[in-house]
N, C-alpha and C positions, 0 to 999 in steps of 0.2 A: 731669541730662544723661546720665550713669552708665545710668539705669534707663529712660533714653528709647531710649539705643542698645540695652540688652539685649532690647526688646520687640521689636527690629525683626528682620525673617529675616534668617538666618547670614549668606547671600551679600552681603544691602545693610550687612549691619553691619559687614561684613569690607572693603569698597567703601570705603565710608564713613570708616573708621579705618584702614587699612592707604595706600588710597591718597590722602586726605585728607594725613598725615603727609608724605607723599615729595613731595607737589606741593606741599605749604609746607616744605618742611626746600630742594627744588628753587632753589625760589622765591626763597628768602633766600640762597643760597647763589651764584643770578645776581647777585643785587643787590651782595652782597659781593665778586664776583669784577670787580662791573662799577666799583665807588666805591673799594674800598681796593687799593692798591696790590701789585702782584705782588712786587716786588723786596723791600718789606719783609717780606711775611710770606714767601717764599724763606728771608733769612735770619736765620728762628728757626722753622724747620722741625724742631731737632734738639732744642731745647727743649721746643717745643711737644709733641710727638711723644711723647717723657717723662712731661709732665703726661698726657695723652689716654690715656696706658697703664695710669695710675693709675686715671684716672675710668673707664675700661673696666672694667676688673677693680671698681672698688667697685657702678659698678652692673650689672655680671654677676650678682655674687653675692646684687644686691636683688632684680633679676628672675628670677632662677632661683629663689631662696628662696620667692618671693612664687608662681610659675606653679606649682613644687610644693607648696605649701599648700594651692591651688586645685585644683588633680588631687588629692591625697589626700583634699581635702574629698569631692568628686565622687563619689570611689569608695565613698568612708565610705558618704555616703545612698544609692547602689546597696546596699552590702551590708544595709541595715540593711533594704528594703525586702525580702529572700530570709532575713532572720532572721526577720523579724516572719510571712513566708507559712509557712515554716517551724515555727513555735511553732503557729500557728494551725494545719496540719495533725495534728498530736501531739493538740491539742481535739479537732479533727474526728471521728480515727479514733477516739480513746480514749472519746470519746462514745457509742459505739454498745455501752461495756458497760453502759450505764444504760438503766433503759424509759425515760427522759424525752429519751432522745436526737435524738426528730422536734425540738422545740423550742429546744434548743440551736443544732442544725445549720441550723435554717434559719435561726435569730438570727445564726450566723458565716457564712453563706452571703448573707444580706441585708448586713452588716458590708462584705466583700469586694465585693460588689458596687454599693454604695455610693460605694467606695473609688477603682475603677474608674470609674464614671459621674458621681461626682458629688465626690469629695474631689478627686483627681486638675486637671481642670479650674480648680478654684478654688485651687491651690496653686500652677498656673502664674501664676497675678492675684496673690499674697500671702496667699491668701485661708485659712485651717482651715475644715472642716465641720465642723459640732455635731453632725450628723447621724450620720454614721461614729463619733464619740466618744461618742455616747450607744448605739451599737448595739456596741461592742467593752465598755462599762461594764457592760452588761444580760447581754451572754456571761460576764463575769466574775460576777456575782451568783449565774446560772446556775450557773457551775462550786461555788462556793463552798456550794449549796446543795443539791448531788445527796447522795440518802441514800447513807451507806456502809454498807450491811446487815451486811459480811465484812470480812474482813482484806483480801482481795486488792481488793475495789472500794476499803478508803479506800487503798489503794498506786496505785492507777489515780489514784483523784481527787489524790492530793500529786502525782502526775502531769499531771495537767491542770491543777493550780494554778501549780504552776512552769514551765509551758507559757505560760499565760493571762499571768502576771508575765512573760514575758521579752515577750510580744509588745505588752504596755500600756507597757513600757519602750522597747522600738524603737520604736515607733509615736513616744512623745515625744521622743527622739532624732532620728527621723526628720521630724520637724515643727521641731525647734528649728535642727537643722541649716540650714536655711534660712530663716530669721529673719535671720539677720544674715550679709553679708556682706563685703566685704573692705570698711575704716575709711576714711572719705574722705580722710580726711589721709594714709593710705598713696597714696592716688591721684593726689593731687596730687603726692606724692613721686616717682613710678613718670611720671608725667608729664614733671615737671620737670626731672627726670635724663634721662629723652629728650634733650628740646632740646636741657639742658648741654651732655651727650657728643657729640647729631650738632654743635652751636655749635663746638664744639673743632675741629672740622673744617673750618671756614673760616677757623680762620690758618694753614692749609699755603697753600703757592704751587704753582700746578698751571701747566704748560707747556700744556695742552691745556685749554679745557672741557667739553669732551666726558667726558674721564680723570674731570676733577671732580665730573661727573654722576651716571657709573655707581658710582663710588665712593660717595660723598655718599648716592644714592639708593640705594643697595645696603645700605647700613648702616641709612637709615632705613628699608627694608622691612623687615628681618629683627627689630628693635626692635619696629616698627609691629607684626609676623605676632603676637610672643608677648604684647602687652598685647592685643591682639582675642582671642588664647588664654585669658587670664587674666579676662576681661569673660565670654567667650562659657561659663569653668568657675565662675562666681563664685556662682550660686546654682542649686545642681543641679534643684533644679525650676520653674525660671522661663525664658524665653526660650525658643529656639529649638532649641539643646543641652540636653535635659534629661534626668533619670534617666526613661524609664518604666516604667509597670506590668505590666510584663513578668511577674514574681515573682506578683503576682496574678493574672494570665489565666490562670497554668498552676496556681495554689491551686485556680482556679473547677473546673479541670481534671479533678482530682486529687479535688476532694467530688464530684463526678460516676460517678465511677470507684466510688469511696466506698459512694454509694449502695446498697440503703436502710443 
């Protein structure tokens, strides 16, 4: 269910989830207002009140924990994508102390642009390229095997070695990151605690239904807004919201500039 609403665009999935929520929390909250009685739940509004402050506050602190997880995850695979073009640049330039440098560069230039046309796409599906990981394997063999005639080439090459190592490390970082994302039994959790909290809300006694409404639905939007937050940040390169390859368009940039 989880991975059916993430495929779908922002706007329908936010539709979907945000007011899907307020028109059944609504909904229940007629029914409740119209079958149990006012004057009892009146009085034990003071109690009631008490407990709801408690349940507020425990699942603030799930939802908040849980939404920032989800943003730091986000960010993490954003950066990790500007390390890896990053490293890959330090190859690029450092390549051209070598005569074998046409070969390298177009090996990390094919790489990147793989990455772009053909990784990218299948990472929004769940999908890894073999194709990109066999073209970043083949740059690293490359590096490993430029003659160091001088003192100063093999300084260059321990340079492009721990270059080549940081970006075969982002790169798997950058893929594993999105392998898994928030536990379905946290979901059910982050679910269920909804209901509970808006549920608490129907043994107050309201003079008005109208008052009961905007309240009632006021609380389930703002609930509703941050689990559609936490859905739409759950797997940064899948859906709708997702990291792009922003970091590589301007790599491709940047070996152009490069050139020869």
């Amino acid at each position: 269910m989880i991975a059916w609403l993430e495929s779908l665009p922002t706007t329908l999935a936010g539709i979907l989830i945000v007011g899907g929520f307020v028109v059944v929390a609504l909904a229940i909250g007629y029914i409740v207002n119209h079958f149990a009685s006012r004057d009892v739940r009146n009085a034990h509004n003071d109690r009631a009140g008490f407990i709801l402050a408690v349940i507020g506050v425990i699942y603030a602190v799930l939802l908040a924990f849980v939404a920032i997880g989800a943003w730091e995850r986000f960010q993490q695979a954003e950066s990790r994508t500007y390390d890896e073009a990053g490293a890959l640049a330090v190859v690029y330039r450092d390549a051209g102390s070598f005569p074998q440098r046409e070969e390298l560069r177009a090996t990390l230039r094919a790489y990147v642009t793989s990455i772009i046309s053909a990784e990218w796409p299948r990472m929004n599906r769940g999908i890894r390229s073999e194709i990109s990981n066999v073209l970043l394997e083949s740059a690293d063999r490359q590096v490993r095997s430029l003659p160091a005639n001088s003192l100063r080439l093999a300084n260059i090459q321990q340079q492009m070695l721990a270059a080549i190592n940081t970006a075969l490390m982002d790169r798997q970082d950058r893929l594993t990151i999105d392998t898994g994302g928030i536990n379905a039994i946290m979901w059910v959790v982050l679910v269920l605690g909804a209901f509970i909290t808006i549920a608490f809300t129907y043994l107050f006694g309201f003079d008005q239904t109208l008052m009961q409404g905007l309240m009632i639905g006021g609380l389930t939007f703002l609930i509703a807004l941050v689990l559609f937050l936490i859905m739409a940040l759950d797997y940064p390169f899948r859906g709708s919201i997702t990291v792009e390859p922003e970091a590589f368009k301007s790599l491709l940039e940047t070996f152009s500039a490069l050139r020869p």
